[in-house]
N, C-alpha and C positions, 0 to 999 in steps of 0.2 A: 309688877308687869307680867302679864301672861306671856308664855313661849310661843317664838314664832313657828316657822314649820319647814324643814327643806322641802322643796316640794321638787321629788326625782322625776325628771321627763324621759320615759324611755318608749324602745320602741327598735324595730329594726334600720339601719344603716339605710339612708334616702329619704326616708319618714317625713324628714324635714324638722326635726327637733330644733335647730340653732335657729330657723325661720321663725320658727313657733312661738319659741322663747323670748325671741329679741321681739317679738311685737305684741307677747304679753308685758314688757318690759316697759312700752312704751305707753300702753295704755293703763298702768295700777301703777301710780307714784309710791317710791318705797321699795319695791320690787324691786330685787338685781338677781343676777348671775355671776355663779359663782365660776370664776377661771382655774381650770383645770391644770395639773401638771399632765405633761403628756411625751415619750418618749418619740416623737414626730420633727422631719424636720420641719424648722419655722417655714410662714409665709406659705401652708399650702392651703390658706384661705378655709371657709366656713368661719368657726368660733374664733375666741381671740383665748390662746391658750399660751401657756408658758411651755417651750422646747427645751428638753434636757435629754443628754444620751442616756445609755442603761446603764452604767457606771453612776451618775449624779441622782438617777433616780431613783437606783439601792442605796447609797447612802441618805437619800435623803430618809425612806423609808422605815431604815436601820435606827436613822437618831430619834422618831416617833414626829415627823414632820407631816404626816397625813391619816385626816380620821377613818380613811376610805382608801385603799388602792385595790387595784387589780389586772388582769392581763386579757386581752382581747384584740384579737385581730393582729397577732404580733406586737403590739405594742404594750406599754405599761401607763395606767392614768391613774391618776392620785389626786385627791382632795384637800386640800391645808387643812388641817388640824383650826387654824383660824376661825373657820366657819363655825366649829360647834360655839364660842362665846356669842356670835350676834344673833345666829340661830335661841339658844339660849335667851337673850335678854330682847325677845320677840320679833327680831326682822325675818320676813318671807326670803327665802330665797330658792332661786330656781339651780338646778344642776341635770345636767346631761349624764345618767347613771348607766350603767349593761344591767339587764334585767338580772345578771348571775351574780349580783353582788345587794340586790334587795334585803335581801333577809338579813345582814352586815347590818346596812346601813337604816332599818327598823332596830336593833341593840340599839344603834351609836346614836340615833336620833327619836327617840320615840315619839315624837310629832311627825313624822315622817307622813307624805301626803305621794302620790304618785299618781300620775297622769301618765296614762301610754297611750301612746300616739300608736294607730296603725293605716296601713293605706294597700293596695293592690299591687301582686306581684309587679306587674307591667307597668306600675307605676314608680315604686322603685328600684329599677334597672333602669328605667328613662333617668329618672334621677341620678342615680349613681352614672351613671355613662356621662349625663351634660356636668358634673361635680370637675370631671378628669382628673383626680386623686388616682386611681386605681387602674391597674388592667383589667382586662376580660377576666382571665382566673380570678384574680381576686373578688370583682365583682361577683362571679360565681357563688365564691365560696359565703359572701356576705349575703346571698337573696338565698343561699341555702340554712342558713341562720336566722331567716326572718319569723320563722312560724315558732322559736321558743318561745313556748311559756314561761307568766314568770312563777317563781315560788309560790308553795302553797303557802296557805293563811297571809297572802300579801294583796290586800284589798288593794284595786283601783281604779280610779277614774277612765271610762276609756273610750278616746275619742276617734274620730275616721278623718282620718288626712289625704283625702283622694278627689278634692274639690277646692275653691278657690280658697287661700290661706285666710283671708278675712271671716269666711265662715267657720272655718277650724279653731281661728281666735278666739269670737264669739263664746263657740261651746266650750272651750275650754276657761273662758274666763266664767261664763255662768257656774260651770261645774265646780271653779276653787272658791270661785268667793260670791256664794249663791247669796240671793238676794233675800232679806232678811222682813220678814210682814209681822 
């Protein structure tokens, strides 16, 4: 069986990654998303991710429970270790990555496939402001983060999220799994 591909969705904070994702999900049977560990309290809605404090999720990290972690925006997100066998034995899956852990997560996966979503300043502030997660500063500090680049030698897909989500789909599902003549 050929290996399948994480295929990392990133992009800056508003972007609309979790929109994206969830309705690529819905239209490629087979395709999932992988849930993240995340140092967040539960229930502040977006993804559906696993809440643990920073105590649970140094140990978790310590015992080698995630293929991928990192720190951003104050908090700490982690990947189960899990992923890499089904990735392996060729399921697609999608994951919500920080562009600053790309190069990681090409070692740990080398199918690794990347789609970066981008959209306009004043698009994601509207965004982040109707989410209500955040305050103004933080909000700040996140649209001051938008313009990273990501790592060198890290090809990717990359599409514009500043128009209706169905057409964002679209391009992005043409882009992972182009049509074959």
């Amino acid at each position: 069986m050929t290996s399948g591909r994480l295929i990392a969705v990133v992009g800056p904070s508003g972007v609309g990654k979790d929109s994206v994702m969830s309705a690529l999900v819905d239209l490629k049977p087979g395709l999932t998303i992988v849930r993240r560990v995340i140092t967040r309290k539960p229930g502040l809605g977006g993804e559906d991710y696993d809440a643990v404090d920073d105590a649970e999720f140094s140990s978790r990290a310590e015992s080698g429970a995630f293929c991928l972690h990192w720190q951003a925006h104050g908090l700490w997100y982690g990947i189960p270790v899990a992923v890499q066998p089904l990735v392996a034995a060729g399921k697609d899956m999608l994951v919500n990555l920080s562009r600053a852990v790309l190069g990681e997560a090409q070692r740990v996966f080398p199918t690794l496939t990347v789609l970066h979503l981008t959209a306009k300043p004043e698009t994601l502030a509207e965004r982040l402001q109707g989410r209500g997660r955040e305050d103004l500063e933080t909000i700040r500090r996140r649209l001051d983060r938008a313009e990273l680049a990501l790592p060198a030698g890290v090809p990717a897909l990359k599409i514009s999220n500043d128009g209706p989500l169905n057409e964002t789909v679209e391009a992005a599902m043409a882009a992972l799994y182009p049509a074959r003549v």
